[in-house]
Each structure stands twice: as C-alpha cells, then as structure tokens.
N, C-alpha and C positions, 0 to 999 in steps of 0.2 A: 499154350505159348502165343505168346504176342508179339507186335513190335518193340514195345518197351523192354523186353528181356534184352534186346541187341544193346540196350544202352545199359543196363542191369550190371550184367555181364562186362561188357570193357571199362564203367566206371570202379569192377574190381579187379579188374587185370589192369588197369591203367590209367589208379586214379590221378596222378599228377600229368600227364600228357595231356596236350592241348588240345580239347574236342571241338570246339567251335571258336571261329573269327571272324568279325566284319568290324570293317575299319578297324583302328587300333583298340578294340575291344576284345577280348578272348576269355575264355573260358576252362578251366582244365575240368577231366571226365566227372571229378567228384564234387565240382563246383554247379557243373551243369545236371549233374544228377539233383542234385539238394535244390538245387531251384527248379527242375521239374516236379520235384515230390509236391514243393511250396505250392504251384500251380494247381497240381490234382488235389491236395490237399482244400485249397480254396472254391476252389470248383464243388467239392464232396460238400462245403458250409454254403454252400449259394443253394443245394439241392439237387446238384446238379447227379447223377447218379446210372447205373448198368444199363450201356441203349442211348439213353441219350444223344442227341444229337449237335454238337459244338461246332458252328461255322467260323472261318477263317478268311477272311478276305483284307485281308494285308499285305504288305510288301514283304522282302524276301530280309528276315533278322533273326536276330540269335532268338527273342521271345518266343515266335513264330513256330521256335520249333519246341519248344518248352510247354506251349499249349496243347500243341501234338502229342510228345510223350507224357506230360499231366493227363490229358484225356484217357490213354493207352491205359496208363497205369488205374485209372475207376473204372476202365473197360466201357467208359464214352464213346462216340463215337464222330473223329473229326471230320470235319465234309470242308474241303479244301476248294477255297472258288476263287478266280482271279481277280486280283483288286484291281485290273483295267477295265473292269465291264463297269456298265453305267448303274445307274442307283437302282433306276425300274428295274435292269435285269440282276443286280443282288436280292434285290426285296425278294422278286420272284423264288430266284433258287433259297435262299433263307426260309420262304413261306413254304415251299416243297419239301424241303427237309425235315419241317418242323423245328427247328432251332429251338433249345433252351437260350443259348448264349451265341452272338456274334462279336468277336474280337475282330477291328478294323485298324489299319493303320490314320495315327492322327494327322494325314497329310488329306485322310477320306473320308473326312467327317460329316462331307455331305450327304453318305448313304443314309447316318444314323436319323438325320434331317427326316432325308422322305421317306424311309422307317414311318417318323413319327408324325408326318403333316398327310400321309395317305392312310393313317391306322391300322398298317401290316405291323403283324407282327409285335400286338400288343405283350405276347406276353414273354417276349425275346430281352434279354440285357444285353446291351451293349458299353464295351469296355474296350477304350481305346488301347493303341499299344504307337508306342515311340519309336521306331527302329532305331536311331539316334542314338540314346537312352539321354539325353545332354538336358534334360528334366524331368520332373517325376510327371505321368499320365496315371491313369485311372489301372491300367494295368500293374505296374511298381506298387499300388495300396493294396491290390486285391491280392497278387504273389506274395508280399511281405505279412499278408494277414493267414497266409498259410503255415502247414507243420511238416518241414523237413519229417517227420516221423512217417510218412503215409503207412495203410498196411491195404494190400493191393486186393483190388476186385478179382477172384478167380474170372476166367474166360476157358470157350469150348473153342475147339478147329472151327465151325460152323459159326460162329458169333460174328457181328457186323463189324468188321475195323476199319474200314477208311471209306467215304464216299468222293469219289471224284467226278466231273465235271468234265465230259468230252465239249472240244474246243469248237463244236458247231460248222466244221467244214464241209456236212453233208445236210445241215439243217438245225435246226432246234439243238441246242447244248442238251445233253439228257448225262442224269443223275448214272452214274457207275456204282452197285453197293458191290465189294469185294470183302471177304471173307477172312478172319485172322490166317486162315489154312494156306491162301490165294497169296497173300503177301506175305506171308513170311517165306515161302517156298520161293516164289521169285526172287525174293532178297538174297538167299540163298542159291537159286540157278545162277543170276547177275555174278555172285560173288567168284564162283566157280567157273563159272565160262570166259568172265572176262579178266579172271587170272588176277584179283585183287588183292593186296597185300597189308599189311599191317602198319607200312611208313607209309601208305599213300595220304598226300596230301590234294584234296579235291576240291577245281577251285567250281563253284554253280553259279553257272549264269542266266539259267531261266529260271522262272518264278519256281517253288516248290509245288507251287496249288497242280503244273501238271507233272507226267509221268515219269519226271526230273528227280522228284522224290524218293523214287526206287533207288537210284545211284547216291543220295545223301543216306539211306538208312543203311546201302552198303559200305557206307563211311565208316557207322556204326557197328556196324557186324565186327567190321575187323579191327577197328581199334583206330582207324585212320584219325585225321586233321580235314575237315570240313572249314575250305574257307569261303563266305557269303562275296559274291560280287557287289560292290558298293554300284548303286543306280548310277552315280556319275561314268563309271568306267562303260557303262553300254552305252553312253551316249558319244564317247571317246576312245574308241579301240586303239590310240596308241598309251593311253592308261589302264588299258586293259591288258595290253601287252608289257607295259614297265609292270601292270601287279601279276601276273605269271612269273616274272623274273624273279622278281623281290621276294615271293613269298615261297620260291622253290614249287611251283606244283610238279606234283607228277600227274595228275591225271585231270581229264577234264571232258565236257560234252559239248559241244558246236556244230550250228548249222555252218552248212557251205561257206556261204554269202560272208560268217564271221568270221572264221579260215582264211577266206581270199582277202579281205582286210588285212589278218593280222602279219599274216607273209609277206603282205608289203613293207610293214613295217619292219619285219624282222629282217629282211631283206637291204633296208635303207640303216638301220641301227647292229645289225650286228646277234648272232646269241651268245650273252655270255654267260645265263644259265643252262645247262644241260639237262635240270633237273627230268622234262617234259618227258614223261614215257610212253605215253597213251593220248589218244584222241579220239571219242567217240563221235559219231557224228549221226546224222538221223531225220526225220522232219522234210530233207529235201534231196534229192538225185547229187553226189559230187561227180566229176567229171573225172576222167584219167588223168586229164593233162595238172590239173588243179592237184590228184593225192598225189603225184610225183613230184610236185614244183615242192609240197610239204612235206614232204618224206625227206627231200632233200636240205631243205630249213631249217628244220626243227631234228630231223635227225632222230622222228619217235614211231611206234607203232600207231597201226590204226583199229577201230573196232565200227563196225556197224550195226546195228538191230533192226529187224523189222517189228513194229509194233502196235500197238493201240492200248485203247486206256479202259477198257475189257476185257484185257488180261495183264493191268497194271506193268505193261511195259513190252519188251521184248518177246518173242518167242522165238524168232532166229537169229543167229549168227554170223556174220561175214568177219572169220579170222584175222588176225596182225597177218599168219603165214598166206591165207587166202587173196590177202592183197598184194602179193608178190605175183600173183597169177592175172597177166592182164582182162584173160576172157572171162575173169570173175569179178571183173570192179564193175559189172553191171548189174551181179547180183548182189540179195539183200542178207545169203548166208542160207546154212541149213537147220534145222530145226534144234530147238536148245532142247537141255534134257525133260523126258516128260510130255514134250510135245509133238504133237502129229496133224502132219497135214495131207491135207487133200484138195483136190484139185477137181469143180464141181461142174457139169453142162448145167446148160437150160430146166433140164428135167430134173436135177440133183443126184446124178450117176456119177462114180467116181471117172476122170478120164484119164490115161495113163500120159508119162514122161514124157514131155515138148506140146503136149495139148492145152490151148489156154483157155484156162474157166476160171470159175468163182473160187476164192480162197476160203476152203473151210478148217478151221482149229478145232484142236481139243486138247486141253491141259489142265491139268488141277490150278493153273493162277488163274484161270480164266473167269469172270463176275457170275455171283449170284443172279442178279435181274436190272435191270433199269429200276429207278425210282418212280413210282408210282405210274410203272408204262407197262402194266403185264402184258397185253394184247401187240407191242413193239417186241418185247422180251421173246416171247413165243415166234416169232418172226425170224428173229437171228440165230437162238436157241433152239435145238431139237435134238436129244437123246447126245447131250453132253457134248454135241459140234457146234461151234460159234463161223456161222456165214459172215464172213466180213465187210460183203459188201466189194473187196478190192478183185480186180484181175491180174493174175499171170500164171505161170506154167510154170514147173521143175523138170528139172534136165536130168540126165541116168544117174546122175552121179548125186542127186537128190538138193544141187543148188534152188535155192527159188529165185525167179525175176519178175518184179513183180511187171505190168503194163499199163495200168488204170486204173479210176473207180469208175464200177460201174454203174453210180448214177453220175459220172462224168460224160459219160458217152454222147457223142454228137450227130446226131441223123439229120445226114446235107443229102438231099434228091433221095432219100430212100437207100443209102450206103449207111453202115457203121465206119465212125471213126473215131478212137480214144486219141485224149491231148495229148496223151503223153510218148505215144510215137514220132508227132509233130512236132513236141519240146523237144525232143532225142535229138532228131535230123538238123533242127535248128542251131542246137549247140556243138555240133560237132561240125557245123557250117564252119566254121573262122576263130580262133580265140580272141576275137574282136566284141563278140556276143558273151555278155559276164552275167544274164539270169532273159528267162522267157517264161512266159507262161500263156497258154492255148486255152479258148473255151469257145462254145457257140451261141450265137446268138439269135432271133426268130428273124426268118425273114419271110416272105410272102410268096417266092416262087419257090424256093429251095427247103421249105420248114425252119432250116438251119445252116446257118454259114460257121465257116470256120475263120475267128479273128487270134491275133496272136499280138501280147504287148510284150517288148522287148526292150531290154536295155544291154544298152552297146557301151564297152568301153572307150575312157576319151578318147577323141581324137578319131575313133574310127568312120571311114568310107563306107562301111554296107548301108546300100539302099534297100528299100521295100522292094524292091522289083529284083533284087540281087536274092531276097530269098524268097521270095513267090518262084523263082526261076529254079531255083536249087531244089526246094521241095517238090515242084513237078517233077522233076526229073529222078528223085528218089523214090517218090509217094506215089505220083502220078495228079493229075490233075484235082480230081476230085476233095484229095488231102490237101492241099496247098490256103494256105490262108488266105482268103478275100480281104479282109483288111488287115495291114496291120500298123501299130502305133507305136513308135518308139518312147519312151517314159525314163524318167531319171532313176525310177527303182519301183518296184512291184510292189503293190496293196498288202497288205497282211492284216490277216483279223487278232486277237487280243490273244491268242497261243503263238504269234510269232509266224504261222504259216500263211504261203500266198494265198489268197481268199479268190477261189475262181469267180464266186459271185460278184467281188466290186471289180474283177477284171473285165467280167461284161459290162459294168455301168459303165467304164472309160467309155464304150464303144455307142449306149445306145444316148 
C-alpha cells in the first residue's frame, strides 16, 4: 500500500464529491482520479519508472498534486522542495536527488534557466506547470498525452515514497527519504487522533513541499474537500478570512502570528459562518491569552502536534479537551499512537518525569536515512531512536514541554541559557508584546550575549529597559537580554518559521 490507494479508494466511494479547489476551479474525486492516472501514465512514456526520483518545486495547485499521486501510482518517487528557495539552492537538491523530471511553476522559470546556463542537471526534464490553468503550459501537453487506463506499479512497506526537504533551521536543509510504511501509517495516526471526518472540508495554507502534506493526504483518506489557498489571500488575511466563510471550512492548520491576524478581523466583521471546527496549529508557541481570545471567536476546537519532518509530521498530541486545561496550553500533548518517548542526559541515559534532556523518538513513521548523509543519519538514528536534537521534559501524567534546541543554547560568562525561557518571560511580560524571538550573539568578554528582537503591538509603551528589568527579576541577571531591538515583525526563512540565524544579523 501506498499513498495513492487513499485517493483509489474515495474516487470509488465518492466519485462525484468535490476533491479539490483552488480558486473557482474544482475537481470531483473521479475527475481527479483520471487525471492523475493521465500524469503517471505520461511519466511511464517519458521513462520515467519504479525509484525514480520526480522533483516538485512549484506553488501550491490542483496539478501539484496530480504529480504526486501520478508518481504514487508508478511507485516514483516525489521529492517535494519549496518553490521559495533560490535557483542555486533547487539545482542543488534536484542534483542530490538525482531527478529524472522537475515540474516548476511557470511563475519560476528562472530555476530551469540556471538548470541549464550552470550544466546541472543535464539529464533532468523540465516541465512547466500553470497553477492558474488560464493557458495551456508544457504540463496540460504532457498530462493530456497520457492514459486514463494506467495499471499500477506494485510497491513493498519498505519502498521509497516521498522525500522531503527539512526547512534548514538548524543548518543545511537535508533530504528526509521516508517510507511507503512511514506515511501511510501517519496518515492514518493524523486521521484517528485528530478525529477527522468525511465532510471535512480543508482549507491549506502552507506550501505542501512541507509536513502540511500529511493533513491534505488525510483530506484524502477520508473522502474530504481539499480547498488550495489562492497566494493572494496570504498576502491579505482579511481575504483569507472572507474564503474560510465562503467556502464553509471546517478544518484548517495556522501558525499563531496568522490566528492573531485573523481574530481581528473576525472580531471587526462579525462570524457568520459556523462551519470552523478545528484548528490546528504548530511551527510556533500560541499563548493562553491568544487560544481563549479564539475559542471565543470562532467558537472551534483546538489541535496541536509536536513534530518534525523525520517522522513526516506529528508524533504528539495536545487535545480540543487538553485545552480546556490551562496548565496544559504549555504543553505540546502526549505521545500519538505507536510512539515513544524519551527523555535523554548528556550521556544518553533515560531521565525520569520533570527531568529535562534531549528528546528521543521511536515510531514506525519515523525516516529511513537522510539523503546521501549516512554518517549524519548514524548520528540521530541508533537502534530505531531518532535524537532530535530538541529539549524538554514530560510530567507524571506523560504531557511533553518542550524548552529548546539544543544547538539553540546560549553560553553567556560560562552559564547555560535556552531562548526559549527568555521568549516565555518576555510574552507573558504585557499583551503589548505580539512575537519575540531570542538568540546570542559573540561577544568578546562574555563568549555570548543574550539579544532579543521584539515586536510590540501599536501603540504600545514598553521600553527596552521595561524588559531588561522584568527579566532580571524572573531570570536573574545573567538571562536578561543585553540588547534588544524592537522590529515591525520577525525574519522567517522559506518554511515560514522565525529564523534565529538572521535574528542575529539584525544585531551584528
């Protein structure tokens, strides 16, 4: 079994219901079936064949995902890379993956350029894709030259199904190869834990290239309504907010930052759809005051995951009923099914509940190996635990919280200190304060200081010295930020998350 079975399967349980929309384009299940077959089918005449390797670095459209289940269906294998990064850094992962084919959107046609003026990647095809569709591209000749008829590549559990592309917040983006076994079973966990239903209609606003993905193929699992956020609405969240109305969602995934937007407006306009049931959220800390102002608004549940894209997604939990508990909206939930954790010293010793160390995993979603990084792979991996890298501790009752990464950590005078204590204190300072982010920087008596850029909502009074003062007095001296810089919104690299690396360049 594969991914493609999830679409298999609800194109015959429900072939006339609507599987995909972006803008007023849509799709019913058996529409979108027949034109994924067209895709793999085309792909099977180009040579493309079992293994293979088909890059993706387009925007987020109904094609997009046609290539994905085409590929599924020859037992290819998609390598999903974000079409925000630059041309050198597609070349590169396209040249690490080995690509037969890269499909680009026709808005990025300058990757195919320096593809072809630095000689990567001779022996790669490249074939545009329209997200639009409002003329025909190189994609619409090569689908339409396919056979609705396909007959499917067998696949094993162990066979390569998706390669994703971690978002580089700890360094170098490195190749994820995950397993048909690995995703379908999370698709699966996802469907089940987060109580997913058959009218859900899901609206995606991050690209699919990341771990976004897992909650669109559980569109498909159950038979749901996948509708594509049109690029105009991210750049306008109160048309992000009239298409949740409009389009009925019930479910959806957002960071904080795009929550606290959207309550404004709903706040200022009114809800006069109900539909909204769910809201998952992830990528960044929400605050209490922030899920009650929402809960209030919208009137829906909440979902959270802790995750990474080494275990293609989530492996904890924080419940709709879990947020009803204030002294758990700190945590990130308990372990989803399947999975186990541990909580690691120095040495790699287990340490028991409220002790905080290294998060270690072990679950059958969890990746094969890095792409071509064995000697990295061997690093994280040992006897089926993935070291994550992240800090925190779990409590008796087996919640996790997390506290940092720990190549985040800040050695000022020979103390440890993680940002993310310092962001804590910060935002619970005043609801004046609407995002922060903490990192350190070299200094020459200290090794390391601690700087912090903040942004403040309009209008507000806090000075620099109002929280340099606040923090002594919770942290102590040591933890308190030597500089800090107020900014109109916080850096984010091409996944959408704050990027502590250009939070130090503000500084140096």
């Amino acid at each position: 079994m594969n991914l493609k079975d999830f679409l298999v399967n609800s194109a015959r349980l429900f072939p006339n219901k609507t599987a995909v929309k972006y803008r007023d384009r849509s799709l019913s299940y058996q529409e979108f079936y027949r034109n994924s077959c067209s895709c793999g089918s085309a792909l099977r005449d180009m040579g493309v064949k079992k293994g293979d390797c088909i890059c993706i670095a387009a925007r987020n459209c109904i094609e997009y995902l046609e290539v994905v289940f085409g590929c599924t269906m020859l037992g290819a294998v998609p390598c999903l890379i974000n079409w925000r990064l630059s041309p050198e850094a597609t070349a590169g992962m396209v040249e690490e993956a080995h690509a037969k084919v890269l499909f680009i959107s026709n808005t990025e046609r300058n990757k195919a350029e320096y593809l072809r003026i630095n000689g990567l990647g001779r022996d790669v095809r490249v074939i545009i894709i329209c997200e639009d569709a409002n003329e025909p591209y190189d994609y619409d000749q090569v689908r339409n030259n396919g056979s609705e008829a396909l007959v499917f590549e067998e696949t094993s559990d162990q066979d390569t199904g998706m390669i994703l592309f971690t978002s580089g917040t700890t360094g170098r983006a490195k190749g994820v190869i995950l397993s048909n076994k690995a995703l379908v079973t999370q698709v699966y966990n996802t469907v089940v834990c987060a109580r997913w239903c058959h009218d859900e209609r899901f609206l995606c606003v991050s690209p699919i290239c990341h771990s976004i993905s897992l909650a669109v193929m559980a569109v498909f699992c159950v038979g749901g309504t996948l509708i594509l956020c049109p690029l105009e609405c991210l750049k306008d969240y109160g048309k992000m907010f009239d298409l949740l109305e409009e389009e009925g969602v019930t479910r959806t995934a957002l960071v904080p930052t795009v929550i606290e937007q959207l309550i404004g407006y709903a706040e200022v306009r009114g809800i006069k759809n109900d539909s909204l049931r769910v809201i998952g959220y992830g990528a960044a800390p929400m605050n209490t005051q922030l899920i009650m102002r929402c809960k209030k608004i919208f009137r829906c549940n909440f979902h959270q995951g802790y995750g990474m894209t080494e275990a293609y997604g989530s492996v904890t939990a924080l419940l709709p009923e879990d947020h009803d508990c204030p002294a758990l909206l700190g945590s990130v939930g308990r372990p989803m099914t399947g999975v186990s954790l541990r909580i690691l010293d120095e040495n790699g010793k287990a340490l028991p509940a409220g002790k905080t160390g290294e998060i270690a995993i072990k679950a059958e979603t969890l990746m094969e190996e890095y792409l071509g990084m064995p000697e990295l792979t061997a690093q994280v991996l040992a006897d089926g635990w993935y070291c994550s890298g992240d800090i925190g501790y779990v409590n008796e009752a087996g919640y996790l919280f997390l506290t940092d990464r720990k190549s985040a950590m800040i050695i000022t005078g020979g103390e440890n200190v993680f940002p993310s204590e310092i962001e804590n204190c910060i935002r619970t300072m005043s609801p004046e304060v609407r995002e922060v982010s903490v990192a350190g920087i070299p200094d020459p008596v200290w090794g390391e200081i601690v700087v912090a850029a903040v942004v403040r909502k309009s209008n507000s009074h806090i000075t620099e010295s109002d929280i340099m003062d606040y923090c002594r007095q919770r942290l102590g001296s040591f933890k308190k930020p030597k500089r800090i810089l107020f900014v109109h919104a916080l850096p984010l690299n091409h996944s959408g998350k704050v990027s502590r690396a250009m939070v130090k360049s503000l500084f140096m």
